[in-house]
Structure formats: structure tokens, C-alpha cells
C-alpha positions as CSV (number, residue, x, y, z in Angstrom):
1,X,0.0,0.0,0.0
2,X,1.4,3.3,-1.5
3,X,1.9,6.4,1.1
4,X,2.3,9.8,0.1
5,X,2.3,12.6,2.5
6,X,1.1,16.2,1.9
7,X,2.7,19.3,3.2
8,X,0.3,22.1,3.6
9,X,2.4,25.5,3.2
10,X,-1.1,27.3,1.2
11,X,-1.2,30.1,3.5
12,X,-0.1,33.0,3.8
13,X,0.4,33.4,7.6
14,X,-1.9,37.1,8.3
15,X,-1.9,36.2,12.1
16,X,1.9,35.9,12.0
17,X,2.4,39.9,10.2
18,X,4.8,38.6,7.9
19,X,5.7,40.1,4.8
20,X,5.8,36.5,3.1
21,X,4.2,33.2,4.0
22,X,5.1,31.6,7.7
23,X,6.4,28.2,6.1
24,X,9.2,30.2,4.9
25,X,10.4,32.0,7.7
26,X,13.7,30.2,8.8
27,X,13.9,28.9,12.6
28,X,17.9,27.4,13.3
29,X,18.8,29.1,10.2
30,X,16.2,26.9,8.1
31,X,12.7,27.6,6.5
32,X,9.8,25.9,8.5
33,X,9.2,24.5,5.3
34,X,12.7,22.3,4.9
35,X,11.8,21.0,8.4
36,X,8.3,19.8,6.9
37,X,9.4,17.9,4.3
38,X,12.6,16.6,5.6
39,X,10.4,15.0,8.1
40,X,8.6,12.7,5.8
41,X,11.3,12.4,3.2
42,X,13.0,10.4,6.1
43,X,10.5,8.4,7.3
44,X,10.9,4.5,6.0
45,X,7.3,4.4,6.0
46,X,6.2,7.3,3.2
47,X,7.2,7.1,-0.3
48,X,5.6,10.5,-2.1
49,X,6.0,13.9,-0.8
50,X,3.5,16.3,-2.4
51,X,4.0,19.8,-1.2
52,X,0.9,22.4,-1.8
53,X,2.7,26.0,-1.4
54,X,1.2,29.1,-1.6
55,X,0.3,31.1,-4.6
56,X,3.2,33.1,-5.8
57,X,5.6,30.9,-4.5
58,X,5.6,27.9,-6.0
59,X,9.7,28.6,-7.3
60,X,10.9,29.2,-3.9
61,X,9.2,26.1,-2.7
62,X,10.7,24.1,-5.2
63,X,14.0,25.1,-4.6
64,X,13.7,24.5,-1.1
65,X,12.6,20.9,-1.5
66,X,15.0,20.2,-4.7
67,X,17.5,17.8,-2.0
68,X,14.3,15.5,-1.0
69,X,14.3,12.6,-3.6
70,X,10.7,11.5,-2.3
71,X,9.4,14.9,-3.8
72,X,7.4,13.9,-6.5
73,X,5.3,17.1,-7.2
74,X,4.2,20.9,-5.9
75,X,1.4,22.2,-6.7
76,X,-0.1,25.5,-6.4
77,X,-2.7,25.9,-3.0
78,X,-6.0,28.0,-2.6
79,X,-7.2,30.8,-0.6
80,X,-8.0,28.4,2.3
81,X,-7.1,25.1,3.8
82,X,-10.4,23.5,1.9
83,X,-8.9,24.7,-1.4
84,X,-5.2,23.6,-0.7
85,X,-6.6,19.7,-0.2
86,X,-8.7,20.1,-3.2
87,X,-5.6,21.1,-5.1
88,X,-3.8,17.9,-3.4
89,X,-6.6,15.5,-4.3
90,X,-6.7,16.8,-7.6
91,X,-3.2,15.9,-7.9
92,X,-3.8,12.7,-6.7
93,X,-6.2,11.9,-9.2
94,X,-5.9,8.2,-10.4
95,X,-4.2,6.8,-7.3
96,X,-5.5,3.6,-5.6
97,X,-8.7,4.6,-3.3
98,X,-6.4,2.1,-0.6
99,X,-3.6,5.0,-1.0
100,X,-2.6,5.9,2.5
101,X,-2.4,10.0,2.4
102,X,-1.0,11.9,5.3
103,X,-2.0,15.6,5.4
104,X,0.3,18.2,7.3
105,X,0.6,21.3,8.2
106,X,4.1,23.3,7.3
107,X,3.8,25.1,10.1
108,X,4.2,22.0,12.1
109,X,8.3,22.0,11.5
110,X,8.8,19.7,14.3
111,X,6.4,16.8,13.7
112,X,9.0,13.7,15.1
113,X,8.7,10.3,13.1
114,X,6.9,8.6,16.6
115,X,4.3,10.0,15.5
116,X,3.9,9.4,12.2
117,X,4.7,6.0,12.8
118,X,1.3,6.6,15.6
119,X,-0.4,7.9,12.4
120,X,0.3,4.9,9.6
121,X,0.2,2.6,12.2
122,X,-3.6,3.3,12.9
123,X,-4.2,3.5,9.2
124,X,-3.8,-0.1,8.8
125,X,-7.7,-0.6,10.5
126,X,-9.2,2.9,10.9
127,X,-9.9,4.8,7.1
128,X,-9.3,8.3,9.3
129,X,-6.6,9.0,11.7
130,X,-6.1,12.4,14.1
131,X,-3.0,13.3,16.2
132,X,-4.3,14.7,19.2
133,X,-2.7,16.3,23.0
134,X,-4.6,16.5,25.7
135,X,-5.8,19.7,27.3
136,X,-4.2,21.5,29.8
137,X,-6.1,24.7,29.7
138,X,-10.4,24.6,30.9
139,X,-11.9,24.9,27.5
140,X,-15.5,26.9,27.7
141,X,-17.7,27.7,25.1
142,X,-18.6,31.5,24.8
143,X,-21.5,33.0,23.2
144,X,-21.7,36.7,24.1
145,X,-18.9,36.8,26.1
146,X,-20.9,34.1,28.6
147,X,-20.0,30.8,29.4
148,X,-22.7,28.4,28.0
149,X,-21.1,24.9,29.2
150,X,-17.5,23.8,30.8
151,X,-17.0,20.3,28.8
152,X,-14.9,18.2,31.0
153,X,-10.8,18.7,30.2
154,X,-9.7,14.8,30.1
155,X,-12.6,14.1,27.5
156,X,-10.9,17.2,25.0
157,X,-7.7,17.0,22.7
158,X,-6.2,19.9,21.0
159,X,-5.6,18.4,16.9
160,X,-2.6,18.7,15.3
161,X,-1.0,17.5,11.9
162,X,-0.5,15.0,10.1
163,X,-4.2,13.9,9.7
164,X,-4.1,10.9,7.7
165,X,-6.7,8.8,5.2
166,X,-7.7,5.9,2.7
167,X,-7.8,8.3,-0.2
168,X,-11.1,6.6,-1.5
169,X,-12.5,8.0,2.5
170,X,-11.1,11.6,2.0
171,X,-12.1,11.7,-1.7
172,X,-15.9,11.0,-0.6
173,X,-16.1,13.1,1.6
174,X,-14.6,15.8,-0.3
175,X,-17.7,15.3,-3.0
176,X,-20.1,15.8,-0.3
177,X,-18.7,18.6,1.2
178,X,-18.4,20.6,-2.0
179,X,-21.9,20.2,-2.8
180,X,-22.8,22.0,0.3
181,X,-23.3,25.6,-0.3
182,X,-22.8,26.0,3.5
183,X,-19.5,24.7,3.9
184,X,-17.1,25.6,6.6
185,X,-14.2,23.6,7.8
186,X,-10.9,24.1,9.7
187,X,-9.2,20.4,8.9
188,X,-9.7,17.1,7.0
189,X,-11.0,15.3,10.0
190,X,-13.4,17.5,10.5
191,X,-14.8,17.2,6.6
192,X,-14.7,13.5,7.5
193,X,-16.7,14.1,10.7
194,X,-19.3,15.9,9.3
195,X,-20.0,14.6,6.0
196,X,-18.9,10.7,6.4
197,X,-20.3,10.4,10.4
198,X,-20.3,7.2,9.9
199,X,-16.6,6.4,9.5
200,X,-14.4,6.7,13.0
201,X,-12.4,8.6,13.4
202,X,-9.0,7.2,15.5
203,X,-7.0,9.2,17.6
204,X,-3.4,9.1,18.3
205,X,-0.6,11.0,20.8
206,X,0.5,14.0,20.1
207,X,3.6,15.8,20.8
208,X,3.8,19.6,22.6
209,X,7.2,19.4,20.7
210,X,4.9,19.7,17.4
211,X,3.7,22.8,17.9
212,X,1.8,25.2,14.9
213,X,3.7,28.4,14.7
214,X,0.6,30.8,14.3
215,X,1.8,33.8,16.1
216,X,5.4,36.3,16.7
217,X,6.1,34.7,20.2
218,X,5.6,31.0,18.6
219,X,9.0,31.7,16.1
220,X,10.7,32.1,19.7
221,X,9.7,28.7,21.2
222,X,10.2,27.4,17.8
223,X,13.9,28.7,17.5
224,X,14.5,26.9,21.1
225,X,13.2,23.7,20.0
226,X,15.3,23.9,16.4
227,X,18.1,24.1,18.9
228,X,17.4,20.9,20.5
229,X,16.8,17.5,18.9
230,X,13.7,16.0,20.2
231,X,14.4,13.1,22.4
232,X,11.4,11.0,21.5
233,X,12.6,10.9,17.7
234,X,15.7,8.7,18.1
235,X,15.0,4.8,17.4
236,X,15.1,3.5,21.0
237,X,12.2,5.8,21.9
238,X,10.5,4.7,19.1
């Protein structure tokens, strides 16, 4: 069974203030970007790297992924995250529906290989797979600026990337989705969610190491953690 994993680097980062995209803002002397792919061109376990950069940049991301032999395509991204993996399926258009696809955000430079081993691991008898930390924080939801419920903290998990598939699963779900004027969605699980409730949805750890860099103060913590190799990543911890 053939895996290809997706880098994400569509957006153009407004939260961060940036005068280009985040993914190519360099943390240890590096774009985000590099760290994205490297991390999936070295895993045993993917063979395709598909990267999905940001309009306008396509050149820059090409010459940042020209060393990483399991780069097999780039393609140009959309004005949101829904676009970018319609671009990506697109792409992937005539693959096997048994295809194993990983979906990740470039943001995410420091995603370790434990967990995508987690992630294809799962794959092989859930169709949809989430990484997921749990909460430290008491989540509430607001409406009006008044709490309306306090959901218990162990049953919530903050999602990160990669979010992985059976292509045939993501590709349904997709066709639904798009056929619904009233469309809104933040990540592929949760287009699965809504449109295929049927299919689970599996869960994996996390890592707090594999943070999103969103905002100013995130490029410190992720300068401090390009500084120091992540424990968990070396084969014994495995």
C-alpha cells in the first residue's frame, strides 16, 4: 500500500504579520518549510512527498525541496485550507482509493517520526486517523462573552497534523462537502466528521514538541526547540 504525504504550506500566515508566508520563515537558520518535508522524506514508512505551497511561491518552494528525492510534485494551494486539499486531491487523481495519504501542516516544522509511525500505524484498520494532545487549559464555550457549558478537560484534545486517510475516505467526503453551499471547515477530519459520520475517526498522541507556529512569540519557542533535537525521535524511543 502506497503512502504519500502532503505538506500544507497554502497560507499565507496574516496572524503571524509577515511580509511572506510563515512556512518560509527560517527557525535554526532553516525555512519551517525544509523542516516539513525533511520529516517525511526520512520516514521508511512514506514514499511521495506532495508539497501544496502558496500562490506566488511555487519557485521558492521548489528550490527549497530540490534535496528530498521522495518529492514527487508541488502544486499551487487555494485561498484556504479546503482549497489547498482540493488542489492535493486533484493531484492525486488516479491513485489507488487504498492509497494511504497523510495531510500536514508546514507550520508544524517539528512533527518527530513517533508520531507518524502513531499515524500509519492506525491507518492499517481505521480509514481516518487524528493526532491529538490533551488539554491542559479549561476549555468553555462563549456565546456573548458568557459561558454556555464547561465540557470536562480529560474528555478534550487539542488536533494537530498529520491527519491521515484511505484516499477513497477523503475523496468522498470531499464530493459531499463541495456540494454544500454552507460549507465551513478548519481540517480534514473534520470534513470526515461531518460529511462521512459514519466512518471513525481514531486518535493518536501527540507531541507539545509539534507545535503550529501561528503567532510572533511562537518563532521564539520554535527557534529553542530547532536548537534541541527531540528526544522521543531517536529509534530507542520509538
Amino acid at each position: 500500500m502506497r503512502t504519500v504525504a502532503v505538506v500544507l504550506a497554502g497560507g499565507i500566515g496574516q496572524r503571524m504579520g509577515a511580509a511572506r508566508p510563515k512556512q518560509l520563515i527560517e527557525v535554526g537558520g532553516r525555512p519551517m518549510l525544509a523542516y516539513a518535508i525533511e520529516a517525511f522524506n526520512g520516514h521508511l514508512g512514506v514514499d511521495e512527498v506532495l508539497v501544496v505551497m502558496a500562490a506566488g511561491h511555487v519557485r521558492t518552494a521548489a528550490a527549497i525541496a530540490a534535496p528530498y528525492r521522495k518529492v514527487t510534485g508541488l502544486v499551487e494551494g487555494g485561498d484556504t485550507r479546503t482549497a489547498s486539499t482540493v488542489a492535493a486531491l486533484t493531484a492525486l487523481a488516479g491513485r489507488s482509493a487504498e492509497t494511504r495519504v497523510l495531510f500536514h501542516d508546514a507550520a508544524r516544522p517539528f512533527v518527530d517520526a513517533g508520531v507518524i509511525d502513531r499515524v500509519l500505524d492506525a491507518l492499517a484498520a481505521y480509514e481516518a486517523v487524528a493526532v491529538g494532545v490533551p488539554s491542559s487549559d479549561t476549555i468553555v464555550a462563549v456565546e456573548d462573552g458568557v459561558v454556555l457549558s464547561m465540557p470536562p478537560r480529560e474528555s478534550l484534545a487539542r488536533f494537530q497534523t498529520p491527519q491521515g486517510f484511505r484516499l477513497g475516505t477523503l475523496r468522498r467526503a470531499y464530493e459531499l462537502a463541495l456540494a454544500d453551499p454552507l460549507l465551513t471547515a478548519t481540517d480534514d477530519c473534520g470534513i470526515v466528521h461531518r460529511y462521512l459520520p459514519e466512518v471513525p475517526i481514531r486518535v493518536v498522541t501527540g507531541s507539545e514538541r509539534n507545535l503550529k507556529v501561528t503567532h510572533p512569540l511562537d518563532i521564539v519557542i520554535a527557534e529553542h526547540l530547532a536548537a534541541e533535537p527531540d528526544p522521543a525521535d531517536s529509534p530507542e524511543n520509538r
